[in-house]
N, C-alpha and C positions, 0 to 999 in steps of 0.2 A: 320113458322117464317123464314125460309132459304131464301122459297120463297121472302118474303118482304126484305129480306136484301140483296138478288140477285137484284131483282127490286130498292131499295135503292142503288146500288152500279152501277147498269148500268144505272141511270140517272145523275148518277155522272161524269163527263167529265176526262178522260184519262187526263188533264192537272193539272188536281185538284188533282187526284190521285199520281200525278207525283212530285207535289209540294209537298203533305202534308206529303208522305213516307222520302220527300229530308227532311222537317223539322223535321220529327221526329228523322230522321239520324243524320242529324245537332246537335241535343238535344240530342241525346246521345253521340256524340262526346265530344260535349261539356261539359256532365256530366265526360265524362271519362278522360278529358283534367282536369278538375275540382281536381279530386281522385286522379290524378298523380302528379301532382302542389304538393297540400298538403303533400303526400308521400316523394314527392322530399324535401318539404321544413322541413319535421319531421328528413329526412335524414341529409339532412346540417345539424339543430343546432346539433345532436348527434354528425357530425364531428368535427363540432366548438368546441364540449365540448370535445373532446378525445386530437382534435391540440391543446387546451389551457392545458390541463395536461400533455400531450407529452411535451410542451415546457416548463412549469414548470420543470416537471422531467430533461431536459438536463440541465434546467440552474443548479437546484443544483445538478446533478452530476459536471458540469463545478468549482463551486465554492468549490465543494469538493476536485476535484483534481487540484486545484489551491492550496487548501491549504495545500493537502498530498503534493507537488510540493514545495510548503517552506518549511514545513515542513524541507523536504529530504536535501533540500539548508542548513537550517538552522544547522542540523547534520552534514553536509559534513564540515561546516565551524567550529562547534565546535570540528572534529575528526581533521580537519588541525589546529587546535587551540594546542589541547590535543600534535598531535605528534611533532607538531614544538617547545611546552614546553619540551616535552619528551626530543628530540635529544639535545635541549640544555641543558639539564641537564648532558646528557651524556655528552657532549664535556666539557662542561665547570668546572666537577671532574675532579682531578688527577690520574691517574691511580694506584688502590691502590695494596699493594701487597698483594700476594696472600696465604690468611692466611691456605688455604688448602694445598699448595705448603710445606707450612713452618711448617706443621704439620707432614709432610712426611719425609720433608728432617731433622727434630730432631729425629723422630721416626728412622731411619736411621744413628744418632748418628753426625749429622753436630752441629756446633759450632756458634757462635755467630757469627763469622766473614763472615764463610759459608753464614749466614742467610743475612748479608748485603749485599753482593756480589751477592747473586743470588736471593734476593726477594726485594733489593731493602729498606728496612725495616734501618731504623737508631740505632745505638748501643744501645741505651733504651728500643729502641721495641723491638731489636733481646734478651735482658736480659732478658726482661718480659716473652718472649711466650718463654725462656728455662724456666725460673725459675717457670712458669705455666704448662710448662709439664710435670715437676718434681715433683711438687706435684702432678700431676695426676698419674704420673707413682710408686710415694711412696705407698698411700696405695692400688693399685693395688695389689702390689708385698708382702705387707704384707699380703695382703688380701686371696693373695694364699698360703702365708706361715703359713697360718692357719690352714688354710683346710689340 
């Protein structure tokens, strides 16, 4: 059988031989141009599907921190709201006097007039916070004269 396919192959013209090996080459290039195409092209739509979720994902991280971003705005504006009521409330009391001042300076035995002069406090008020300390100081004192 060799025999006959030796003799089949040397009746065969070196030109024939030349061409059919170039086509069969041809045909698998072509096969293999074929499987790479495809490969290539299974490759893209995966990309196209990762870039279309990529860019979803930025956009709502984007509208996310647009809206932490008011958000922040919209605090900043009610803490300038908040302090600018504040300080006016400060400014616009009187400066009142100061009743711990004036708890000291009777516990210390100051007088009513004491109490105008140095807390500020009008003769009614300085009568009241003696005449309030003095009940607190009555039964104090009886209270140890108890005991």
């Amino acid at each position: 059988m060799l025999e006959l396919v030796s003799t089949w192959v040397s009746s065969i013209p070196i030109q024939s031989i030349s061409l059919i090996s170039s086509i069969s080459m041809a045909t698998v290039a072509c096969l293999m141009v074929g499987v790479s195409f495809r490969k290539l092209k299974k490759q893209n739509r995966q990309q196209a599907v990762i870039n279309r979720r990529l860019h979803e994902d930025m956009a709502s991280l984007s509208k996310s921190a647009i809206g932490m971003g008011q958000k922040v705005l919209d605090t900043e504006r009610k803490l300038d709201d908040v302090l600018k009521k504040q300080f006016s409330i400060l400014n616009s009391q009187p400066e009142h006097p100061s009743y711990d001042q004036a708890s000291r300076l009777i516990a210390m035995g100051a007088s009513e007039s004491d109490l105008v002069n140095s807390c500020g406090f009008s003769h009614s008020e300085a009568e009241l916070l003696l005449s309030l300390n003095c009940k607190r100081q009555v039964p104090s004192n009886s209270h140890k004269a108890v005991h």
